[in-house]
C-alpha positions in Angstrom: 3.2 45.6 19.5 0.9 44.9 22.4 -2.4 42.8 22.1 -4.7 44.3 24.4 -7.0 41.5 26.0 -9.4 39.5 24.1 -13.0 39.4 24.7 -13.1 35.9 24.0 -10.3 33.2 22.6 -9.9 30.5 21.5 -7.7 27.3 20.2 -8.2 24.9 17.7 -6.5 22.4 15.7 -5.5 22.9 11.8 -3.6 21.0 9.0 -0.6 23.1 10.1 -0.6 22.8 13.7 -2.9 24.0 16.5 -3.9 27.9 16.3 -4.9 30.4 18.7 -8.0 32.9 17.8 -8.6 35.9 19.8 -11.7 38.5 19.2 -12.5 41.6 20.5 -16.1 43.8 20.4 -15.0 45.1 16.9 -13.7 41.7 15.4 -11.2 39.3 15.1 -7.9 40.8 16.9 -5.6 37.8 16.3 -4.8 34.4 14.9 -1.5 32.8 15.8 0.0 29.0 15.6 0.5 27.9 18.7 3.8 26.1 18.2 6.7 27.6 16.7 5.0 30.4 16.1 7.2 34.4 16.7 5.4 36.9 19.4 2.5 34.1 20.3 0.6 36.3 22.8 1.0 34.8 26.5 -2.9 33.9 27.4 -2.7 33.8 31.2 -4.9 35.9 32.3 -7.6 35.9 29.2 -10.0 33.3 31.4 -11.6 30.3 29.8 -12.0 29.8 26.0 -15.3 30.4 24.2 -15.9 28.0 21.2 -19.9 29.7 21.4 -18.3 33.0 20.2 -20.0 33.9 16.7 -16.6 35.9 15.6 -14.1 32.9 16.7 -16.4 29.9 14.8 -16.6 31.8 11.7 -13.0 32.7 11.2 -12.3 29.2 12.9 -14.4 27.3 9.9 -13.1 29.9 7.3 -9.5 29.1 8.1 -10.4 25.0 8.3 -12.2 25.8 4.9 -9.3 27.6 3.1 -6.8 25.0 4.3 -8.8 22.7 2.9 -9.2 24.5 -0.9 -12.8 25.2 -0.1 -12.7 29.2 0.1 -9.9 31.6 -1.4 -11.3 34.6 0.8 -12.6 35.5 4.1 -15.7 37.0 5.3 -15.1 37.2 8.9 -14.5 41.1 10.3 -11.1 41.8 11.4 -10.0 44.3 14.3 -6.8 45.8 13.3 -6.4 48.5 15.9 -3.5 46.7 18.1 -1.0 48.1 15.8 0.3 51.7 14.3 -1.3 53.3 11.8 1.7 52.2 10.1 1.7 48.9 11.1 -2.3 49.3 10.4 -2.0 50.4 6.7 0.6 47.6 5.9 -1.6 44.9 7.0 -4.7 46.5 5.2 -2.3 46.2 2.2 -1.9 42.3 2.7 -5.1 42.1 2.7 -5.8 43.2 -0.9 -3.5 40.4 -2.1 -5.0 38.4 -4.1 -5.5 34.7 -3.3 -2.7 32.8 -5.8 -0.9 35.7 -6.3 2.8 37.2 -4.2 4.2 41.1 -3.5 7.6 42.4 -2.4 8.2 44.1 0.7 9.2 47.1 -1.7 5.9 46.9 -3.6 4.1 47.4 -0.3 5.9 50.1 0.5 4.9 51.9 -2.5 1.7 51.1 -2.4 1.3 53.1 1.2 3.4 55.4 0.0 6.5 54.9 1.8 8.5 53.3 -1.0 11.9 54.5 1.7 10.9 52.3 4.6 11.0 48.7 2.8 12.6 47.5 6.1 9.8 49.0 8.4 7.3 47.3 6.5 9.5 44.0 6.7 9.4 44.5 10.5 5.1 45.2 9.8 4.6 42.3 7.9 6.4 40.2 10.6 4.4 41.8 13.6 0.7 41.1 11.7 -1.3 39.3 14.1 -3.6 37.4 12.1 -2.3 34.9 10.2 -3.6 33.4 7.3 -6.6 35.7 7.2 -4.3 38.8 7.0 -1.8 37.0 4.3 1.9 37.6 4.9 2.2 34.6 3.2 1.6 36.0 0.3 4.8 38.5 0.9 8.4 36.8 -1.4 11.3 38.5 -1.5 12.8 40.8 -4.4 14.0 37.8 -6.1 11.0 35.6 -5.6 12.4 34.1 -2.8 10.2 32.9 0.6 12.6 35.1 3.1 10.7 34.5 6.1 7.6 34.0 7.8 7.0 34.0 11.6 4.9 30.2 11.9 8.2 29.4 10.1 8.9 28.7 6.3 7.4 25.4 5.9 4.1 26.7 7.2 4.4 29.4 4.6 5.1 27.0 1.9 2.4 24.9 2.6 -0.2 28.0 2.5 1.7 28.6 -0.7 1.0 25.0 -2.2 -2.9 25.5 -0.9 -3.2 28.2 -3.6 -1.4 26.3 -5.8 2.4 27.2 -5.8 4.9 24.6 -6.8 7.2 23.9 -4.1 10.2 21.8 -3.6 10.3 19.4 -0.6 13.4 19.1 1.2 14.9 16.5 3.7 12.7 17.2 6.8 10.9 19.7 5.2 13.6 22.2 6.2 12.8 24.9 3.8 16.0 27.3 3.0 15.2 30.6 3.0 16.0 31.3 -1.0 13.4 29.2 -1.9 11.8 30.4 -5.1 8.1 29.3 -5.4 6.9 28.7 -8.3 3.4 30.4 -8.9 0.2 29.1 -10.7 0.7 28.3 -14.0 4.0 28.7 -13.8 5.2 32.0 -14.5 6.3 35.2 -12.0 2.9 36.1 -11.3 3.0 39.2 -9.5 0.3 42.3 -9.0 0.7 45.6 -11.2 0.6 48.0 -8.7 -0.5 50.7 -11.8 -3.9 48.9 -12.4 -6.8 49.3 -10.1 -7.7 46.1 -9.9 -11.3 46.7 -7.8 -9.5 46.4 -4.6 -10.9 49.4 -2.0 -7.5 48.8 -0.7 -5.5 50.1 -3.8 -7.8 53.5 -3.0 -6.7 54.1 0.2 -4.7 57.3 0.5 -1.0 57.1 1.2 0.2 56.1 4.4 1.6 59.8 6.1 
């Protein structure tokens, strides 16, 4: 996936490490940790960083906010156009995850209708480009496992914990990949894809 140049960027420091925003006329384009961190976008060439940029302070307070268990939702507007229409219609899917709650790779493929291509939307979820506010994080495996996550498994337990997933710590915080969160309240908790739930999202027509 290519990111086509920001209009503006910008980096700031989290609980979980620095992060890098990015924003384009349409919205925000990108939000990656800086360290450790798959695909980080190379930002030579994007010029100076613009902390004055309205799109790049909101999503930079929402993130602080959520991290900090003051927000379980974002407001700031997203630009989504850097991937496929494949690519794009997985990530809209993320987005109608709710906060607290997990999916499968497989349930997102059925929800865009493409319930054969569970690995393509493995390889989607791992190319999103907005972390956190687009939440992969969100995304187990069959089993209930953590699988993987591209700022690396401890940052995606911790997002975990901050909607309120039991976690097991581990010697340097080296999280194995079988992991199996446990959810609020303590039981699978995962989304009936049947129900309309009063997500637009789950209205969207198949992916084709």
């Amino acid at each position: 996936m290519k990111i086509h140049q920001p209009v503006a960027h910008l980096s700031f420091e989290t609980s979980l490490g620095m992060m890098r925003l990015a924003a384009s006329v349409q919205g925000l384009s990108g939000a990656w940790f800086v360290q450790g961190q798959k695909d980080c976008p190379d930002i030579s060439g994007w010029g100076e960083e613009r902390s004055d940029h309205e799109v790049l302070a909101q999503a930079m307070c929402e993130i602080n906010d959520f991290l900090a268990g003051k927000r379980n939702s974002f407001d700031v507007p997203l630009d989504l156009s850097a991937g496929t229409p494949f690519q794009q219609a997985v990530w809209r899917a993320l987005i109608g995850i709710p906060f607290g709650s997990s999916c499968s790779y497989g349930q997102i493929a059925a929800v865009i209708g493409r319930s054969g291509a569970v690995r393509a939307v493995g390889a989607a979820v791992g190319a999103n480009p907005i972390s956190i506010i687009v939440p992969c994080h969100r995304v187990l495996g069959g089993n209930g496992s953590l699988t993987g996550y591209s700022g690396g498994l401890s940052r995606k337990a911790a997002l975990l914990r901050v909607e309120g997933w039991a976690m097991e710590h581990f010697v340097n915080d080296e999280l194995p990949r079988h992991l199996r969160p446990l959810p609020p309240g303590g039981q699978t908790k995962k989304i009936d894809w049947q129900e309309n739930d009063g997500c637009d999202w789950l209205k969207l027509p198949p992916y084709s």
